[in-house]
C-alpha positions as CSV (number, residue, x, y, z in Angstrom):
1,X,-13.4,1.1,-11.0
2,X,-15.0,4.4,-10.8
3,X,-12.3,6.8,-11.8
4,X,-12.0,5.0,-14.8
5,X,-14.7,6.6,-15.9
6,X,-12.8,9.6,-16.7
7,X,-10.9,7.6,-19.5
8,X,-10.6,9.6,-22.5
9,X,-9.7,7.5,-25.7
10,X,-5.7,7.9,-26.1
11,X,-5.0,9.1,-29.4
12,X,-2.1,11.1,-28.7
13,X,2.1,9.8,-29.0
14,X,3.4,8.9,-25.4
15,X,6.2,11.4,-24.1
16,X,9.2,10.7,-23.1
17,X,9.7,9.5,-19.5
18,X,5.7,8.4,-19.1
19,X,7.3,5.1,-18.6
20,X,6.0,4.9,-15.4
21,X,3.4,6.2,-15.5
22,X,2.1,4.0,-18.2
23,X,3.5,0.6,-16.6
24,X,0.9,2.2,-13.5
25,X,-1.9,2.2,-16.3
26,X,-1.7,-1.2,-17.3
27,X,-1.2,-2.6,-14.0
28,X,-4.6,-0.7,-13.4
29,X,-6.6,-1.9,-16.2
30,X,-8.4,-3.9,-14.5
31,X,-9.1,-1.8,-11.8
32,X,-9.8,1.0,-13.9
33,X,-12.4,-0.9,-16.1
34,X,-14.4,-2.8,-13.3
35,X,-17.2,-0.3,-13.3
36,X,-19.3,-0.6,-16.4
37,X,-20.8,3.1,-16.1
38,X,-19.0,5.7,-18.0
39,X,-19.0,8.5,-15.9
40,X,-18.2,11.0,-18.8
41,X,-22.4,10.8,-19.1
42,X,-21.7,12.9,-15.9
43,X,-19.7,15.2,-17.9
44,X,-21.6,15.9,-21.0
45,X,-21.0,18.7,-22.9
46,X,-23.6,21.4,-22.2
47,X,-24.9,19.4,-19.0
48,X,-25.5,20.9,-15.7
49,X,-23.8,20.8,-12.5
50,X,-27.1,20.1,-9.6
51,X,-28.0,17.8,-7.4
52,X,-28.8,15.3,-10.0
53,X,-25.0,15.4,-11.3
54,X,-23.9,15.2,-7.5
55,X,-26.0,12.2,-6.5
56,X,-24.9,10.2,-9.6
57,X,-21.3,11.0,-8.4
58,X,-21.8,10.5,-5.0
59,X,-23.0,6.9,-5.4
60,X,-20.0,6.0,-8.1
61,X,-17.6,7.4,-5.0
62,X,-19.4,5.5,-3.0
63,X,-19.6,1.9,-4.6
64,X,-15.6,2.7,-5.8
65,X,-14.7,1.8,-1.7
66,X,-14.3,4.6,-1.9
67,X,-16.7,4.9,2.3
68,X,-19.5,6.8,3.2
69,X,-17.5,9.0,5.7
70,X,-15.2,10.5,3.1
71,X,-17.4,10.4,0.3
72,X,-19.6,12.8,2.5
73,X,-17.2,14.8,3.5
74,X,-15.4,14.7,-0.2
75,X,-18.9,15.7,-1.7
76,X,-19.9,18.5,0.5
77,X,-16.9,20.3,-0.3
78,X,-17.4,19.7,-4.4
79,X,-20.7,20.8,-4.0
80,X,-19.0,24.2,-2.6
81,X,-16.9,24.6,-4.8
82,X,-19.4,24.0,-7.5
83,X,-21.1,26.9,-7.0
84,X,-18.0,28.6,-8.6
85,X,-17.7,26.6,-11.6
86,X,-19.0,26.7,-14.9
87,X,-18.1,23.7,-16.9
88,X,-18.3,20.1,-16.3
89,X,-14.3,19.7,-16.8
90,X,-13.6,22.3,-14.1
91,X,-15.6,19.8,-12.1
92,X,-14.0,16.9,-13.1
93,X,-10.2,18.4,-12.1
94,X,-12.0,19.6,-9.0
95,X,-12.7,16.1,-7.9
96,X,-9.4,15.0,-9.2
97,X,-7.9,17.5,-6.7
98,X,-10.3,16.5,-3.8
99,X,-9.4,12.6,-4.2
100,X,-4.9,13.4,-4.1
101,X,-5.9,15.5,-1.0
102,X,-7.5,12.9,0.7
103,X,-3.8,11.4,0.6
104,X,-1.3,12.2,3.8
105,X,2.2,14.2,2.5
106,X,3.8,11.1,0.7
107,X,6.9,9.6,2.3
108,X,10.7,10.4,0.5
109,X,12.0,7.8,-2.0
110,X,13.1,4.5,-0.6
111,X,16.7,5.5,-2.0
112,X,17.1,8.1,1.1
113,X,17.2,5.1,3.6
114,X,18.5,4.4,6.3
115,X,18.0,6.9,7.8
116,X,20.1,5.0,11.1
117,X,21.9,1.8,10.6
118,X,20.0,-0.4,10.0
119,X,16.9,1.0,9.8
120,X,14.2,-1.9,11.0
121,X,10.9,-2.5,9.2
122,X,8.7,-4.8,10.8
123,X,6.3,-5.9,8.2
124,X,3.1,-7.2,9.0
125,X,-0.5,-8.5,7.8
126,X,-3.0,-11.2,7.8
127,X,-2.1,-14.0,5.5
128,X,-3.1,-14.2,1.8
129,X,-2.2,-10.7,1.2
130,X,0.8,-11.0,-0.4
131,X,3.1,-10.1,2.6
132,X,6.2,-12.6,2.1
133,X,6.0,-12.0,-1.2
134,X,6.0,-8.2,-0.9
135,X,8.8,-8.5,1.7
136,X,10.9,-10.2,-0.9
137,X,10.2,-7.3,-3.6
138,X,11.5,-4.9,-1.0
139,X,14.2,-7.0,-0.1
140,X,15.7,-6.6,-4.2
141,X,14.7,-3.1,-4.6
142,X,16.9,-2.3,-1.6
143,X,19.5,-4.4,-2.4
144,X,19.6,-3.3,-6.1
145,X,20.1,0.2,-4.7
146,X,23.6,-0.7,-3.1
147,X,22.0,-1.4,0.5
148,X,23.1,-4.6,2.4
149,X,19.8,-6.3,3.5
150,X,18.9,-8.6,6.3
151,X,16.1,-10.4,6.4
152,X,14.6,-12.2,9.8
153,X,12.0,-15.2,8.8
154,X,10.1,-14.4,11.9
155,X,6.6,-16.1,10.9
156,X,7.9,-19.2,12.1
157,X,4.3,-20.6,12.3
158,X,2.8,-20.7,8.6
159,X,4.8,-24.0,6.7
160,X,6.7,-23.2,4.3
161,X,7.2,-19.1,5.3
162,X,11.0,-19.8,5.6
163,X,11.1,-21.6,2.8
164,X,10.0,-18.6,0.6
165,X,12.1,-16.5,2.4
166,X,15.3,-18.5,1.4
167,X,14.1,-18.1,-2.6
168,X,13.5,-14.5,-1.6
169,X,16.9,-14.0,0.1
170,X,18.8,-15.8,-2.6
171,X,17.3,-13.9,-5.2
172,X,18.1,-10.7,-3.9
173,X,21.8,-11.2,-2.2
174,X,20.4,-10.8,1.0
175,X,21.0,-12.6,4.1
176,X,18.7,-14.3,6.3
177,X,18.0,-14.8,9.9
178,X,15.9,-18.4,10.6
179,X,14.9,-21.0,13.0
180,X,13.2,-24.4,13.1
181,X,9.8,-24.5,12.3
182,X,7.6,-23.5,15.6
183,X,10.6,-21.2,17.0
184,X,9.8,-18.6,19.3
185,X,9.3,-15.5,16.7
186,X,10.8,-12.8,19.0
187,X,13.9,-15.0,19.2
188,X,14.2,-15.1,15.6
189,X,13.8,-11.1,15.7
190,X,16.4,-10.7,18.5
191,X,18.8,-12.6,17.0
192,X,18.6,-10.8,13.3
193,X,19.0,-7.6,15.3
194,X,22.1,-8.6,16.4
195,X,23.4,-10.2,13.4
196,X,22.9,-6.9,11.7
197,X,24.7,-4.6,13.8
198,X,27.7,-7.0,13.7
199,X,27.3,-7.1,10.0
200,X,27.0,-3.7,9.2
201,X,23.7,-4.2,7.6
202,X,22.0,-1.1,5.8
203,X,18.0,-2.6,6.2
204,X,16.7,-5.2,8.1
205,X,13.1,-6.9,7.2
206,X,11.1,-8.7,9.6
207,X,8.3,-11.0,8.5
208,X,5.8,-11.5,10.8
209,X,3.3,-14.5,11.3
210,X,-0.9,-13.3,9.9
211,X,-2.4,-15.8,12.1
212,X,-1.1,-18.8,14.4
213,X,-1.6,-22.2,14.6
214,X,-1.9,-22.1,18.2
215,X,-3.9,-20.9,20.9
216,X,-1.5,-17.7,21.3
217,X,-3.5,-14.3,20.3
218,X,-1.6,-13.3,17.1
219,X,-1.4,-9.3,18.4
220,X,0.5,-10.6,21.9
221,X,3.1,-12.2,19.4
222,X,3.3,-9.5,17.7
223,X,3.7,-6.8,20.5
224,X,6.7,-9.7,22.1
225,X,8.0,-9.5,18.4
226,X,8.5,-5.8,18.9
227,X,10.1,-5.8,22.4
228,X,12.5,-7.6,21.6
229,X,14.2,-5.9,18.8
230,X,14.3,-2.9,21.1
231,X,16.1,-4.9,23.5
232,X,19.0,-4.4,20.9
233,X,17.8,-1.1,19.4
234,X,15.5,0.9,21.6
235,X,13.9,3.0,19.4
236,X,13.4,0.1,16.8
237,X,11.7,-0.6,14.7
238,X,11.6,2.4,12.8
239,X,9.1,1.4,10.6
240,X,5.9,-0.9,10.9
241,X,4.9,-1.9,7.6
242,X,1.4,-3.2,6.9
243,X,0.4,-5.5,3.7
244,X,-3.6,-4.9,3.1
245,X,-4.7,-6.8,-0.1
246,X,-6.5,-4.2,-2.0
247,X,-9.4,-6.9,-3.4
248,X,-10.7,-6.8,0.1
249,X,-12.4,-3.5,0.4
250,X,-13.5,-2.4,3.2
251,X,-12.3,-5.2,5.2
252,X,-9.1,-3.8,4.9
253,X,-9.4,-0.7,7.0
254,X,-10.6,-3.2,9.8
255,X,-7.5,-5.3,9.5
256,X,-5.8,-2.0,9.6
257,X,-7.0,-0.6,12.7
258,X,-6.7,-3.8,14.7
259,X,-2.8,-4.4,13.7
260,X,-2.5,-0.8,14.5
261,X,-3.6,-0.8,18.0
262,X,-0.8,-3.5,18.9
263,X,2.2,-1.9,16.9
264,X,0.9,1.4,15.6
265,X,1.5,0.9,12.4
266,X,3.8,3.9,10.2
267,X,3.0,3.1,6.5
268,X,0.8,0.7,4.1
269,X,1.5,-1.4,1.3
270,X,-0.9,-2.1,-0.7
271,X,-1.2,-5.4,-2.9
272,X,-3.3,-7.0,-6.1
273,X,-4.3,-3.4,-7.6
274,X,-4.1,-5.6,-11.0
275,X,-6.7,-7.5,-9.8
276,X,-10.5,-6.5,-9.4
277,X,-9.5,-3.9,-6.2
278,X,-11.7,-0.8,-6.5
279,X,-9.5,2.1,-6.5
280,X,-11.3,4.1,-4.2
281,X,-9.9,1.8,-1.5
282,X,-6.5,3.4,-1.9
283,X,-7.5,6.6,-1.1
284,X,-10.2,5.3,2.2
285,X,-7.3,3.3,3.7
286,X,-4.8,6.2,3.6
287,X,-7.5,8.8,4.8
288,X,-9.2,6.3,7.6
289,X,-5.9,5.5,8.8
290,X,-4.2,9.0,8.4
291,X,-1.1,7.0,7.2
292,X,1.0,7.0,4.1
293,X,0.7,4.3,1.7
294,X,4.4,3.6,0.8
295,X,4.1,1.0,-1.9
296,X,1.5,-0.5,-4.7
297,X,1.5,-3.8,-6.4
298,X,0.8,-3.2,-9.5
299,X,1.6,-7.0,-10.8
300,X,3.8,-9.9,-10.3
301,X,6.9,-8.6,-11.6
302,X,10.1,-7.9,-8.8
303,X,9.1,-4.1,-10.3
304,X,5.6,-4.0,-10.0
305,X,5.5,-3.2,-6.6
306,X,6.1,0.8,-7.2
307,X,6.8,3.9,-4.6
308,X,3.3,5.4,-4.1
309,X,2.5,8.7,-5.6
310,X,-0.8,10.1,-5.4
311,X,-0.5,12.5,-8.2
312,X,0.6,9.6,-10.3
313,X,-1.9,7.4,-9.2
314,X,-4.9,9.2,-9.6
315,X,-3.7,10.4,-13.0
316,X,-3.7,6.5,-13.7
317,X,-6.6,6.0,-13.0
318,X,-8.4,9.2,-14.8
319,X,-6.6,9.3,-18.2
């Protein structure tokens, strides 16, 4: 990926408490190393910063999925400040900085939640992007912070969905809302709404079907989906979570922008970033969308799905 480039050879002792940061480097590495050019050529001692230096960077931001729109708008401001700089690493922390701004103001830790009881996340996404999967991850790390967890198995279309779920559930001592296969979704929602505020329940994670096996229109499910948890909580759910696999690019905005039209989406998870994701995608999904991303896979591990810093991440992926 293109801001691997930056990748200086790592000679020095780790520090204390770079744990994570270093478990967020080799989740990366492939990521980091897709791109074959070394961009330090950009950064030569001695070279100078002109046009020829900003095209060569502007098609590495480009070809990193990075977009044309922001990699535009990302290099006419470089190009500004460039006219105050002198050395090629001034540049480099320059677009350093320019990339973490392209990020919206990062959401708290997940240990602050709920903020009310329980605090609903409906968690949504096309299928193949890792979104059961993901819900399960979320499911332990709340759980393993001392929350109780509740989890409705609302994609009652896709065989086997409720099935995971169960593994998921057991794994991660929480409980679990289900219906027969083919169930009306919203029912399934309703009824884990209710089951939680009986229960006391801290968090409660609704899966969602990514496409039907019917002639229903997936968004209209969706949208029925949402009503009727606010039939038991009106101002529920207080957080629509979308899954984008980071190995589809582009494609991912798209996906985006059409689940956000029927439930207006509040944060992003994005999965595979071990895989052979560019990493400018991070940054052109939170920027298009002007939404957070909340979480990274980083692997397959219950603990490789990580709170999203951009600080951290972009760090990852220059050093």
């Amino acid at each position: 990926m293109v801001f691997n480039l930056f990748k200086k050879k790592d000679t020095e002792k780790k520090e204390p408490g770079t744990g994570i940061l270093t478990k967020l480097k080799n989740g990366l590495s492939k990521t980091r190393q897709l791109l074959t050019t070394d961009i330090n050529k950009l950064f030569v001692s001695g070279k100078a910063i002109d046009d020829t230096l900003f095209e060569e960077l502007e098609e590495l931001l480009i070809t990193s999925d990075l977009g044309m729109d922001a990699t535009m708008e990302m290099m006419r401001r470089i190009r500004k400040k460039a006219k105050k700089l002198s050395t090629a690493d001034e540049l480099k922390q320059v677009l350093k900085d320019e990339l973490i701004a392209l990020f919206p103001v990062s959401l708290e830790s997940s240990e602050t939640l709920p903020l009310k009881k329980p605090h609903v996340i409906m968690v949504v996404g096309v299928n193949g992007t890792g979104k059961t999967t993901t819900l399960g991850k979320l499911a332990m790390k709340f759980t393993s912070e001392g929350k109780k967890v509740l989890i409705a198995a609302a994609d009652t279309f896709r065989a086997a969905a409720v099935e995971q779920l169960e593994i998921w559930a057991d794994r991660a001592n929480a409980g679990i809302v289900k219906h027969k296969e083919g169930a009306d979704p919203a029912a399934v929602a309703y009824d884990c709404m209710e089951a939680a505020i009986a229960r006391g329940i801290d968090i409660v994670l609704i899966d969602t079907a990514g496409r039907l096996h019917t002639q229903k229109n997936l968004m209209e499910e969706l949208k029925k989906i949402k009503r009727s948890i606010q039939k038991k909580i009106a101002d529920a759910p207080h957080d629509v979570l979308m899954i984008l696999d980071a190995t589809t690019g582009q494609n991912a905005i798209s996906q985006a922008k059409l689940f956000n039209e029927a439930v207006e989406i509040t944060q992003i998870a994005l999965t595979k970033l071990d895989g052979t994701a560019k990493g400018g995608i991070v940054a052109a999904v939170s920027g298009n969308m002007k939404l957070p991303i909340r979480y990274i896979g980083v692997g397959e591990k219950i603990d490789d799905l990580q709170d999203f810093n951009p600080t951290l991440f972009i760090n990852a992926l220059f050093d």
